[in-house]
LUMZALO-729481 format. One record per atom (N, C-alpha, C): residue in one letter; atom name; y, x, z. Coordinates in nm, 2 decimals. Layout:
BEGIN
NODE  r   a      c2      c1      c3
NODE  A  CA       Y       X       Z
...
END
This chain:
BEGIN
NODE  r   a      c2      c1      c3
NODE  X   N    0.71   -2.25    1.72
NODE  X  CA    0.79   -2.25    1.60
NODE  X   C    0.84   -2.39    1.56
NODE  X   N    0.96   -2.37    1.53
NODE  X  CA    1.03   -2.54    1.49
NODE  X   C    0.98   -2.53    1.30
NODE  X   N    0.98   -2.71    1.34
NODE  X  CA    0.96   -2.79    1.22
NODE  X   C    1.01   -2.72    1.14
NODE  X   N    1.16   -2.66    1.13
NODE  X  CA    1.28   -2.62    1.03
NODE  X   C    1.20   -2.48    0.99
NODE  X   N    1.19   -2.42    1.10
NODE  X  CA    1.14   -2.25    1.04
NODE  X   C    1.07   -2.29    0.94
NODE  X   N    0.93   -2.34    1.00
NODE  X  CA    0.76   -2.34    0.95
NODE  X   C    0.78   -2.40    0.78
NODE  X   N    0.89   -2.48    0.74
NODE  X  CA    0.91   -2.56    0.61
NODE  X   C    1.01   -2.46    0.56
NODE  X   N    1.10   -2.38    0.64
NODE  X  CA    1.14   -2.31    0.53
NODE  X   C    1.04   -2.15    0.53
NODE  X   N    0.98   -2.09    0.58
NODE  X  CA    0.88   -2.00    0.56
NODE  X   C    0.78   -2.07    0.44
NODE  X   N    0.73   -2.19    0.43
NODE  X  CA    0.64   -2.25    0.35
NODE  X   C    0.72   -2.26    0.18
NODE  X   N    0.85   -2.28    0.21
NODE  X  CA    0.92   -2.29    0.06
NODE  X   C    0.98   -2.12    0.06
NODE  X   N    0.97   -2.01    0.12
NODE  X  CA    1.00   -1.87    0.06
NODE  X   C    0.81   -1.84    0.00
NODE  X   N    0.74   -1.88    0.09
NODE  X  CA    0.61   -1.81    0.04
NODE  X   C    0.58   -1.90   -0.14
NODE  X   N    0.59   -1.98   -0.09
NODE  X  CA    0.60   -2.08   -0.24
NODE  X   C    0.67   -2.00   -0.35
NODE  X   N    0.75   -2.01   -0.36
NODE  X  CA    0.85   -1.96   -0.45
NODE  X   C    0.79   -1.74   -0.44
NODE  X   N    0.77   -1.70   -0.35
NODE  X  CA    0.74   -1.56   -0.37
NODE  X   C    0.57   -1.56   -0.44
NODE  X   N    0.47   -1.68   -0.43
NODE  X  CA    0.35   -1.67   -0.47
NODE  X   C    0.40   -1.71   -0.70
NODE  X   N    0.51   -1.79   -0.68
NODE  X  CA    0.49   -1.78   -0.82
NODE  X   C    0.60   -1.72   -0.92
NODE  X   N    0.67   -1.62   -0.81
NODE  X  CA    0.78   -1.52   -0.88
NODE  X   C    0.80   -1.37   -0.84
NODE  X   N    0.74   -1.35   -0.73
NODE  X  CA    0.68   -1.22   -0.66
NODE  X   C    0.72   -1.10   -0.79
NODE  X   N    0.75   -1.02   -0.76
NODE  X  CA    0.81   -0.85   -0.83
NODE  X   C    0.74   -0.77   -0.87
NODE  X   N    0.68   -0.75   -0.94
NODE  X  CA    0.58   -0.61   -0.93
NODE  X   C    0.66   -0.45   -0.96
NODE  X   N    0.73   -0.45   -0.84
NODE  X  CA    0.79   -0.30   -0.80
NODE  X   C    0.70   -0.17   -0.77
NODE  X   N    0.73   -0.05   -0.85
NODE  X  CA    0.67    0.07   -0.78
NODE  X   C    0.65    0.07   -0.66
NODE  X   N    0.74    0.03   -0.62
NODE  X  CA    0.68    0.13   -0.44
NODE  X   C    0.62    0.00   -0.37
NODE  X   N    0.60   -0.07   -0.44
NODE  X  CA    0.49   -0.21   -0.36
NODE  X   C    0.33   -0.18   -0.42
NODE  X   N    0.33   -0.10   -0.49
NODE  X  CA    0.21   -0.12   -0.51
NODE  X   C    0.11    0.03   -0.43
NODE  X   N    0.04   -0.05   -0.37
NODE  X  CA   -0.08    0.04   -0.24
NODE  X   C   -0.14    0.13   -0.33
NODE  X   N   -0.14    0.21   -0.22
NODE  X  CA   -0.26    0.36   -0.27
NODE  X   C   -0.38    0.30   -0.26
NODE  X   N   -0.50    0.39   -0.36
NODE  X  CA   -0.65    0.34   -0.36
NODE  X   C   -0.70    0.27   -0.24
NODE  X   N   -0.68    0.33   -0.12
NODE  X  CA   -0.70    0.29    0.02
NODE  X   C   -0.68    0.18    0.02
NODE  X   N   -0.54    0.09   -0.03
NODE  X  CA   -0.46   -0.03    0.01
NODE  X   C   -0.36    0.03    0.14
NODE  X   N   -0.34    0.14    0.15
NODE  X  CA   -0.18    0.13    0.22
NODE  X   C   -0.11    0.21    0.14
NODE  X   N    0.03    0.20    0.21
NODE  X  CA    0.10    0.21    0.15
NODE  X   C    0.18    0.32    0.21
NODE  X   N    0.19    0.43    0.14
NODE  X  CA    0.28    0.61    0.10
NODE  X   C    0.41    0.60    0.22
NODE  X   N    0.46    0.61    0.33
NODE  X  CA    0.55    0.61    0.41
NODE  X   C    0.65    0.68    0.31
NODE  X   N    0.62    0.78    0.25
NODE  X  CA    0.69    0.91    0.17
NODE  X   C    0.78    0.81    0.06
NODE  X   N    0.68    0.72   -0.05
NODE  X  CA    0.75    0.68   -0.13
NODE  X   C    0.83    0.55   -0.07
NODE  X   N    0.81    0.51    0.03
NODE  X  CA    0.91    0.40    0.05
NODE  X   C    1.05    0.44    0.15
NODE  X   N    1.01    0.60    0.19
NODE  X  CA    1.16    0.64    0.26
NODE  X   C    1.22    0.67    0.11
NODE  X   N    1.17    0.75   -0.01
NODE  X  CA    1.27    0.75   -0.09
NODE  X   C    1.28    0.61   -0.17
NODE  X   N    1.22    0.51   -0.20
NODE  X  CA    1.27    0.38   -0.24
NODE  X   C    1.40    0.34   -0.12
NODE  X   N    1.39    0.33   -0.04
NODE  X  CA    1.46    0.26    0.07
NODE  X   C    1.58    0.33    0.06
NODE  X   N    1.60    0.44    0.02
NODE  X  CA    1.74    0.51    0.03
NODE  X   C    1.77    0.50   -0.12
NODE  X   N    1.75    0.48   -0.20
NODE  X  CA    1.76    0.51   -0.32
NODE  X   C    1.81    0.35   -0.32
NODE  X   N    1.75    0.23   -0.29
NODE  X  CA    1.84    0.11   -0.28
NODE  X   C    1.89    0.04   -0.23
NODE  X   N    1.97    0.16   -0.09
NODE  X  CA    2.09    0.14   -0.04
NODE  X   C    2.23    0.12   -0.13
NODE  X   N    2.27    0.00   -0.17
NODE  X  CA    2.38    0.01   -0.24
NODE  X   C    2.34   -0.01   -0.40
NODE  X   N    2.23   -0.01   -0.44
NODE  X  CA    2.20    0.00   -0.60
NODE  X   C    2.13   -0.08   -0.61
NODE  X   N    2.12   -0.17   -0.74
NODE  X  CA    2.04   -0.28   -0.81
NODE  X   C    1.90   -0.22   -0.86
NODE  X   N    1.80   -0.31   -0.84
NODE  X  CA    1.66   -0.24   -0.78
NODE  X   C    1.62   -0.23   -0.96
NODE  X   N    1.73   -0.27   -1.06
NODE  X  CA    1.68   -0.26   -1.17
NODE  X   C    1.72   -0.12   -1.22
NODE  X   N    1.81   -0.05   -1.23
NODE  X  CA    1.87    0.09   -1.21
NODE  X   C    1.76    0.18   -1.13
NODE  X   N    1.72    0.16   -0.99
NODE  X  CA    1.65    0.25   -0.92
NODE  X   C    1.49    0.25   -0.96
NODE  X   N    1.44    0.14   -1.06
NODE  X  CA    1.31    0.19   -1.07
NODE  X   C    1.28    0.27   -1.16
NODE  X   N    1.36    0.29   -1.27
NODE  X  CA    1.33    0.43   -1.40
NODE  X   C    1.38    0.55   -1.26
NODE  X   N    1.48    0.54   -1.19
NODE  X  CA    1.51    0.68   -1.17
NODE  X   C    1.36    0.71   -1.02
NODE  X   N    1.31    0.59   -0.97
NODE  X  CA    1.21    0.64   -0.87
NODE  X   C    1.11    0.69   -0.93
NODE  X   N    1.05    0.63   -0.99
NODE  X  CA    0.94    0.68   -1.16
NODE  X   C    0.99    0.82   -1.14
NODE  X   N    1.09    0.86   -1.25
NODE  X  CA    1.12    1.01   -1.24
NODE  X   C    1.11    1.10   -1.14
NODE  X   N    1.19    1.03   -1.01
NODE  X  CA    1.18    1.13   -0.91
NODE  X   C    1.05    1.14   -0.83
NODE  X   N    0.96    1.04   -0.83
NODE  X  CA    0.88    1.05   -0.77
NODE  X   C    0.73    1.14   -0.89
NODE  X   N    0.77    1.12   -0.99
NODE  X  CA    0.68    1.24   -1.03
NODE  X   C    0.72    1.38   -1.06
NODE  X   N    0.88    1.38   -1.05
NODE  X  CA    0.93    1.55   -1.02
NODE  X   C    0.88    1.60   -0.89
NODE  X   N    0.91    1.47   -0.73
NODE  X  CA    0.85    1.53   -0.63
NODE  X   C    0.73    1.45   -0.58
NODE  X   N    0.67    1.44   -0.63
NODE  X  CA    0.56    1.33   -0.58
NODE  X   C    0.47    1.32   -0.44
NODE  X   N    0.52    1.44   -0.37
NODE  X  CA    0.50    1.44   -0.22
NODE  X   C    0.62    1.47   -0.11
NODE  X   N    0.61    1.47   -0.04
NODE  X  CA    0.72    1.51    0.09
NODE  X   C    0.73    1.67    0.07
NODE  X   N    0.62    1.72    0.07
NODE  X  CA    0.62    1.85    0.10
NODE  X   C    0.74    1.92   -0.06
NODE  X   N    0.74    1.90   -0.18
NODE  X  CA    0.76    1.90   -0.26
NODE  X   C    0.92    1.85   -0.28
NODE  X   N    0.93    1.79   -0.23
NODE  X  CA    1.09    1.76   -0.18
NODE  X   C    1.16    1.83   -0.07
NODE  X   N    1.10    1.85    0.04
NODE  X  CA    1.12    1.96    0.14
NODE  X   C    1.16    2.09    0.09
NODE  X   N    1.07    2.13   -0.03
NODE  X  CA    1.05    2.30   -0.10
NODE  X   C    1.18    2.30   -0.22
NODE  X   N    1.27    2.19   -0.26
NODE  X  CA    1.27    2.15   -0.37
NODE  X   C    1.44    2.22   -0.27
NODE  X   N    1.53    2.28   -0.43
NODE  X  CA    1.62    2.28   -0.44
NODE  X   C    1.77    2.18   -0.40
NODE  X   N    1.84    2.17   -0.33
NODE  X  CA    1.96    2.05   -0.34
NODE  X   C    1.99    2.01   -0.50
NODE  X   N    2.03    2.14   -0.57
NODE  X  CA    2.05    2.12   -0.69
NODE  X   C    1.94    2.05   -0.77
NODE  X   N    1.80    2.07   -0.73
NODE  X  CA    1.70    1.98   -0.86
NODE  X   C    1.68    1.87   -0.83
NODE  X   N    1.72    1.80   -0.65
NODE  X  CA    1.72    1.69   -0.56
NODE  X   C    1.82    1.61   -0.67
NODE  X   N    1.95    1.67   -0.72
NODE  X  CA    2.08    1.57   -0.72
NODE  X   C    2.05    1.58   -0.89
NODE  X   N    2.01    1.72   -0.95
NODE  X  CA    1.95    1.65   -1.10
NODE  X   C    1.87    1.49   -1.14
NODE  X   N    1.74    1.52   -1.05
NODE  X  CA    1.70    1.36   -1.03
NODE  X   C    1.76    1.25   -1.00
NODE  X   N    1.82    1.25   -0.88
NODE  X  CA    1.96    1.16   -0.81
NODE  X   C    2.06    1.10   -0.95
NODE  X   N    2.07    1.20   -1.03
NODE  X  CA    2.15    1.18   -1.13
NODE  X   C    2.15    1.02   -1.22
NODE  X   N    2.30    0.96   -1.14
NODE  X  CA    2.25    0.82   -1.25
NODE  X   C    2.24    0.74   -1.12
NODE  X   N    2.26    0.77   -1.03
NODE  X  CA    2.23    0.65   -0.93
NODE  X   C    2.33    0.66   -0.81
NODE  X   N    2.42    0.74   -0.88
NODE  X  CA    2.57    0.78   -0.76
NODE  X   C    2.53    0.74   -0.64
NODE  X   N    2.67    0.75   -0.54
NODE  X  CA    2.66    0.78   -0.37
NODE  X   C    2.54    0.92   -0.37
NODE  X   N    2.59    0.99   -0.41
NODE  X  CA    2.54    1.15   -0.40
NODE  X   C    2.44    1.18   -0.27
NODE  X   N    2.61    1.12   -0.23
NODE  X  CA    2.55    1.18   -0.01
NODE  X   C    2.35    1.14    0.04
NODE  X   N    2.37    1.02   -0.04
NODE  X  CA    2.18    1.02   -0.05
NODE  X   C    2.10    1.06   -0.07
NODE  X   N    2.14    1.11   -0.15
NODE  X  CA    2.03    1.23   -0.19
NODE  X   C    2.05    1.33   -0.13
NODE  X   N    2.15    1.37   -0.09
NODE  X  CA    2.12    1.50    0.02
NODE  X   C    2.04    1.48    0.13
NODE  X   N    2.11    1.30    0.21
NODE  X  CA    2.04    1.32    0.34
NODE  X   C    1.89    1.27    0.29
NODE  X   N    1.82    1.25    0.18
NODE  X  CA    1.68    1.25    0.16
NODE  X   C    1.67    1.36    0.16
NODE  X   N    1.70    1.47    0.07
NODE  X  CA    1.61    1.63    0.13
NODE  X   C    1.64    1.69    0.27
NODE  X   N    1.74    1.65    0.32
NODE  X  CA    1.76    1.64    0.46
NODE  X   C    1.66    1.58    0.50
NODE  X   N    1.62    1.50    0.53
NODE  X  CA    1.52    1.38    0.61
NODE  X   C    1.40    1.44    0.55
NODE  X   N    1.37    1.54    0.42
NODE  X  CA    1.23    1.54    0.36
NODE  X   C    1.22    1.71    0.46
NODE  X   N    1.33    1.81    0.44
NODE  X  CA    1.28    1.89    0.55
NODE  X   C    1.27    1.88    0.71
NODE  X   N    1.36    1.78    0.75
NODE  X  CA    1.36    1.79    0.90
NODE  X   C    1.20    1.75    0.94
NODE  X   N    1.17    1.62    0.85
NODE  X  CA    1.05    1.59    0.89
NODE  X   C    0.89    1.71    0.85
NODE  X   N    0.94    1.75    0.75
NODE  X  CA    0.83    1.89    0.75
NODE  X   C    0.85    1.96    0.87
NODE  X   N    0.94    1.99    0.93
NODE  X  CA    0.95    2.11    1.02
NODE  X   C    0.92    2.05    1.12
NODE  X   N    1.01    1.91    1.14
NODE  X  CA    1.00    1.84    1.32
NODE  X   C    0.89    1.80    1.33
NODE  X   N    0.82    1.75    1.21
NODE  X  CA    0.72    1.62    1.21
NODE  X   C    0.60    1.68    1.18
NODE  X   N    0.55    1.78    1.15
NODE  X  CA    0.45    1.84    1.07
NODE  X   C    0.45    1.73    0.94
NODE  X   N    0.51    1.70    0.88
NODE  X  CA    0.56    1.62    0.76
NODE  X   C    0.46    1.49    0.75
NODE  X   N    0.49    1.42    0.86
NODE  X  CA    0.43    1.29    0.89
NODE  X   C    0.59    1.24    0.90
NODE  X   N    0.59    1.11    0.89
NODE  X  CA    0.72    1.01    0.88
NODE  X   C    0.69    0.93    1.02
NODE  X   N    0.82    0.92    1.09
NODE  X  CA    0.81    0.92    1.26
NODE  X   C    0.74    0.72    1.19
NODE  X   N    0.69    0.69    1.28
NODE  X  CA    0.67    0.55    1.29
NODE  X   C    0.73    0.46    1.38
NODE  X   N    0.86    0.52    1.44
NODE  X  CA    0.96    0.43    1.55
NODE  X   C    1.03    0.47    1.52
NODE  X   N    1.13    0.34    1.54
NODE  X  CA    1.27    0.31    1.47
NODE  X   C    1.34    0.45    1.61
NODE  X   N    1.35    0.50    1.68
NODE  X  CA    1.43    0.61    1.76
NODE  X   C    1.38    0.72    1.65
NODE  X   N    1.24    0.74    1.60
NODE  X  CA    1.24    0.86    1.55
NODE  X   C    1.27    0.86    1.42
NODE  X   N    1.29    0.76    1.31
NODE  X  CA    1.33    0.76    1.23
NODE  X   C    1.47    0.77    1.22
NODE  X   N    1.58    0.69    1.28
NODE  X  CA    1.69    0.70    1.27
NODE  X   C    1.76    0.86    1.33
NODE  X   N    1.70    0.92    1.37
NODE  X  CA    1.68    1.06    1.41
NODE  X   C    1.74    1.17    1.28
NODE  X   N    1.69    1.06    1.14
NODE  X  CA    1.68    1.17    1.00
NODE  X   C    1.81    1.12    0.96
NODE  X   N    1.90    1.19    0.88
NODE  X  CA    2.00    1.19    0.81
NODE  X   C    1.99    1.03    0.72
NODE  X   N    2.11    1.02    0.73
NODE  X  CA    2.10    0.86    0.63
NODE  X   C    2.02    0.72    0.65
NODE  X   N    1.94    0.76    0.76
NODE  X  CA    1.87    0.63    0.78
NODE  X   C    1.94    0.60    0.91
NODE  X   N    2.04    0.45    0.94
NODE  X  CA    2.03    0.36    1.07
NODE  X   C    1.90    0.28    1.08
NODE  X   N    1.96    0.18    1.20
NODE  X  CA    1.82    0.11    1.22
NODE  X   C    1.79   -0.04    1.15
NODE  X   N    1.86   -0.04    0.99
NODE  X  CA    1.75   -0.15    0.95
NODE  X   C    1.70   -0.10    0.84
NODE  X   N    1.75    0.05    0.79
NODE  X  CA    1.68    0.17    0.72
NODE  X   C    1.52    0.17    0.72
NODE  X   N    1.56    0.24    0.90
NODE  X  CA    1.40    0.22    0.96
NODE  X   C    1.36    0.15    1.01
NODE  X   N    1.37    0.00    1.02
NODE  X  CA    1.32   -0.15    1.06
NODE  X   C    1.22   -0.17    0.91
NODE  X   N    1.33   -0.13    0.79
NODE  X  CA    1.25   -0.18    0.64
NODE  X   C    1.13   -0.06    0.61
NODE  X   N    1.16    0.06    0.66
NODE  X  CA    1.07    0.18    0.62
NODE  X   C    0.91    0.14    0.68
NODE  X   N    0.96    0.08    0.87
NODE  X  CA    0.83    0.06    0.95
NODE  X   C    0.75   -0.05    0.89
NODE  X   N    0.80   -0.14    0.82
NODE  X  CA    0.77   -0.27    0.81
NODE  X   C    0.73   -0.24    0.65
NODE  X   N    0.76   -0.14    0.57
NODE  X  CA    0.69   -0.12    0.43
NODE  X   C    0.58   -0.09    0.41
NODE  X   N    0.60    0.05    0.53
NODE  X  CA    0.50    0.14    0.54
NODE  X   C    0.41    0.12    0.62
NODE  X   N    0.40    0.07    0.71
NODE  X  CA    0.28    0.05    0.83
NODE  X   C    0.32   -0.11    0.88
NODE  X   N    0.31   -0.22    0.83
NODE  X  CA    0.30   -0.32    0.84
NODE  X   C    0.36   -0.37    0.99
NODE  X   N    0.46   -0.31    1.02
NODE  X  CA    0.46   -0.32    1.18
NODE  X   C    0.62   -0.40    1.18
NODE  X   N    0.60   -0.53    1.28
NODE  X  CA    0.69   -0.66    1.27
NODE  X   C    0.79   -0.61    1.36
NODE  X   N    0.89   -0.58    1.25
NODE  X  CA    1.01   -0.49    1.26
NODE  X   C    1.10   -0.67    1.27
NODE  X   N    1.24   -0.66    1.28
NODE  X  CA    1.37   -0.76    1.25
NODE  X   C    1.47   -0.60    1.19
NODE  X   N    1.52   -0.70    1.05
NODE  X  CA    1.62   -0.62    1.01
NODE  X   C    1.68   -0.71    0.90
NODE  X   N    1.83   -0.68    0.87
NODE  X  CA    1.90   -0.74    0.81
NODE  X   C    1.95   -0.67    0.72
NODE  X   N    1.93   -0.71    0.56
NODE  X  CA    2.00   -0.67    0.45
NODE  X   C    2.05   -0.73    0.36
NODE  X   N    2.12   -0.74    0.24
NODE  X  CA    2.19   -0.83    0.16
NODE  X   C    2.14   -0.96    0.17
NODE  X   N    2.01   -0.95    0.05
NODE  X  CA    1.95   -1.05    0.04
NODE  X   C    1.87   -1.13    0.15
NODE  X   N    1.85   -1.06    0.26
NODE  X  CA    1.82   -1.16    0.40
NODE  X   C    1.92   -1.25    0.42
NODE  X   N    2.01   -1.15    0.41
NODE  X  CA    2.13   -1.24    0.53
NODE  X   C    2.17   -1.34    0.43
NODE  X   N    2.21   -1.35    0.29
NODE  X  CA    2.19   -1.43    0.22
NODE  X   C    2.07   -1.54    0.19
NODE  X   N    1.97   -1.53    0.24
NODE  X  CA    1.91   -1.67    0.24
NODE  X   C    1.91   -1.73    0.37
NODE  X   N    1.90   -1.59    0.48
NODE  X  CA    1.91   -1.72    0.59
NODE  X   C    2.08   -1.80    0.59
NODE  X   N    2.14   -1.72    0.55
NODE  X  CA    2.31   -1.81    0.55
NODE  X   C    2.30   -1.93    0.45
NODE  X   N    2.24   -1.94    0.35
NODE  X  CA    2.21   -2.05    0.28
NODE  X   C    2.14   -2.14    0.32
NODE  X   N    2.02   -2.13    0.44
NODE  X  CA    1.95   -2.23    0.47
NODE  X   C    1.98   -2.27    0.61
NODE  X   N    2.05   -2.15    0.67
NODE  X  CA    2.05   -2.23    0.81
NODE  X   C    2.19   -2.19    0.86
NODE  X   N    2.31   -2.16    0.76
NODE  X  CA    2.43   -2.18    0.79
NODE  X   C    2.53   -2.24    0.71
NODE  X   N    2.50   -2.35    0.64
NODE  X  CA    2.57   -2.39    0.51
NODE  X   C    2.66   -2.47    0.55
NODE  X   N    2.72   -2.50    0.69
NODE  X  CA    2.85   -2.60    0.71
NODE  X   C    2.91   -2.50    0.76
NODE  X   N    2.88   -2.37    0.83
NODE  X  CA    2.94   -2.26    0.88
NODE  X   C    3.02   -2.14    0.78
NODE  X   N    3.10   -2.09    0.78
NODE  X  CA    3.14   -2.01    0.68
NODE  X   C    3.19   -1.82    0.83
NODE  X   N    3.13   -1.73    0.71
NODE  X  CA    3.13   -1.65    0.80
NODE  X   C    3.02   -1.61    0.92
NODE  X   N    2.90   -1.66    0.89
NODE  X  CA    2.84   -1.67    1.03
NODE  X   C    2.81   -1.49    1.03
NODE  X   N    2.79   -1.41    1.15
NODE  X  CA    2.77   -1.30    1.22
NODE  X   C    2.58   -1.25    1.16
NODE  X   N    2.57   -1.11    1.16
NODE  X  CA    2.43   -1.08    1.21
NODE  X   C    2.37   -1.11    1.31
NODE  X   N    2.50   -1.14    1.42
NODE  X  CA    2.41   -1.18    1.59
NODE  X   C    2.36   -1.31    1.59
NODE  X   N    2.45   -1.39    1.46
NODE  X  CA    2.41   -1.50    1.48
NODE  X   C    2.29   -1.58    1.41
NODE  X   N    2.20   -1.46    1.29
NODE  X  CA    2.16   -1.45    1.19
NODE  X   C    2.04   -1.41    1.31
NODE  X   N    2.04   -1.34    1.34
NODE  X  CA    1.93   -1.23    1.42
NODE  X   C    1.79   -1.35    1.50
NODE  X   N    1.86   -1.44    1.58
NODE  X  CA    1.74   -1.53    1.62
NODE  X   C    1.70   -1.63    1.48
NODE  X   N    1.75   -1.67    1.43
NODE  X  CA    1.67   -1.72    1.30
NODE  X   C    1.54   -1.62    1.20
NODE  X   N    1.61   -1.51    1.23
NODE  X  CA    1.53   -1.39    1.13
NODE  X   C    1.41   -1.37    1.23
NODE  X   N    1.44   -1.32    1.37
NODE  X  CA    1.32   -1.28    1.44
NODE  X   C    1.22   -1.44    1.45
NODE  X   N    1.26   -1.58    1.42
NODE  X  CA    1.15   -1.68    1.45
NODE  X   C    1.07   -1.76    1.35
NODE  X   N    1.14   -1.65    1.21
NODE  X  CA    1.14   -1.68    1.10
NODE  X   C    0.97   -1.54    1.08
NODE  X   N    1.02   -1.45    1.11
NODE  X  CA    0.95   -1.37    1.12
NODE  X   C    0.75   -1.38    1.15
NODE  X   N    0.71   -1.33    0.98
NODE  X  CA    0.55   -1.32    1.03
NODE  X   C    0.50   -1.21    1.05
NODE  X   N    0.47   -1.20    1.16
NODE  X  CA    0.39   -1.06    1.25
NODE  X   C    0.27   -1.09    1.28
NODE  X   N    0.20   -1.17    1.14
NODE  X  CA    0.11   -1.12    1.10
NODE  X   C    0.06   -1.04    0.96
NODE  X   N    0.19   -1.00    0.85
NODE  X  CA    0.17   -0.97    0.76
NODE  X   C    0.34   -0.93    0.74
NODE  X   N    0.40   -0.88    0.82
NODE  X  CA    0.58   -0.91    0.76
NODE  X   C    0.63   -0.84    0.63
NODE  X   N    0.53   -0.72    0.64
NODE  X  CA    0.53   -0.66    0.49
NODE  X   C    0.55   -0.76    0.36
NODE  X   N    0.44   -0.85    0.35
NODE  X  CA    0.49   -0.97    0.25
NODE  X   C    0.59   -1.05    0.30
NODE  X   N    0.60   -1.10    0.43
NODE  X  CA    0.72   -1.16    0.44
NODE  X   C    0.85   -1.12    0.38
NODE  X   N    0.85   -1.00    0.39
NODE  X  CA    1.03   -0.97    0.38
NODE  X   C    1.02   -0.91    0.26
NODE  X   N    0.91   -0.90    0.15
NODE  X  CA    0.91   -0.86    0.00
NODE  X   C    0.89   -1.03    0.01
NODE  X   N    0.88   -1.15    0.02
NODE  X  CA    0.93   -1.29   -0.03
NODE  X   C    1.06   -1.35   -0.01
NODE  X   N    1.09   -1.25    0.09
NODE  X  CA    1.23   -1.31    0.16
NODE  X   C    1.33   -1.24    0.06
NODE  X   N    1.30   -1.11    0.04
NODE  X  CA    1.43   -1.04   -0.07
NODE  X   C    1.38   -1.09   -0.19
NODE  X   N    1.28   -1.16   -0.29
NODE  X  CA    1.25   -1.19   -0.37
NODE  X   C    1.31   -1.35   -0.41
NODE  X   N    1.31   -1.36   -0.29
NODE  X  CA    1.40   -1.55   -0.29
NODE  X   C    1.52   -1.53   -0.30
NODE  X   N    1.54   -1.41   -0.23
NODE  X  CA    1.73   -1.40   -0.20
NODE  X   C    1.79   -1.34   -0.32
NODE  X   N    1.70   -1.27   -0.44
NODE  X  CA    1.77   -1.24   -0.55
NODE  X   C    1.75   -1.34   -0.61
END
């Protein structure tokens, strides 16, 4: 790992140890892991939406359906009542989409590879790069707003325009696969 990475990984951990989020869907079950269920519906739910808007409506929806199974059973219509308030509709469908396919395909486990998740309605692959990497700690590379935004700030600031391809080896050497779960809740926490 270069000098550059290791000092800027040291100034995101810095900055995430004394501004860090306390978000619903970050906080572990009794166990200490963490609900695959509630972070496929956080993860679609802030596709496109400000995480300040989506936490009153996760709250709600997640105690109208507070399991998979329960979303699966659940009406379109009582899906998009909850939904209500957090437009791009189409998401909420492909979440009861993705909450029955996975009951029936999955015996209502949540696939743990990016082929079997992108499988479900509405998730591509940094959908399920952020899902693998919420839910089962597993050192995923994916690119969203606020990533691509701090690595463009730190490691493309004479460049204008730079690419995801060209983003992509900075993020994977930037990347800790030993914990990337907190990496990339410090990395979107710096980048807001």
């Amino acid at each position: 790992m270069s000098a550059e990475i290791a000092n800027f990984q040291t100034e995101v951990y810095e900055y995430y140890l004394k501004h860090q989020r306390v978000l619903p869907w970050r906080i572990p079950e009794p166990s200490g892991s963490f609900e695959p269920y509630r972070i496929l519906v956080s993860e679609l739910m802030l596709q496109q939406t400000q995480v300040k808007r989506v936490i009153p409506k996760f709250t709600a929806f997640m105690h109208r359906f507070p399991a998979l199974q329960d979303l699966a059973k659940a009406s379109l219509a009582d899906v998009l009542i909850e939904w209500s308030g957090l437009g791009y509709n189409r998401r909420a469908r492909f979440l009861h989409q993705a909450a029955r396919q996975i009951n029936t395909e999955y015996l209502g486990k949540i696939p743990q590879t990016v082929a079997g998740l992108v499988r479900l309605p509405g998730i591509g692959p940094n959908t399920a790069a952020a899902i693998l990497v919420y839910s089962f700690n597993q050192p995923e590379v994916f690119i969203e707003t606020n990533i691509r935004t701090v690595f463009l700030h730190h490691f493309f600031t004479d460049r204008e325009g730079a690419s995801d391809q060209q983003l992509l080896p900075f993020i994977q050497q930037a990347l800790d696969r030993r914990n990337p779960r907190r990496w990339y809740w410090a990395l979107i926490d710096y980048g807001t």
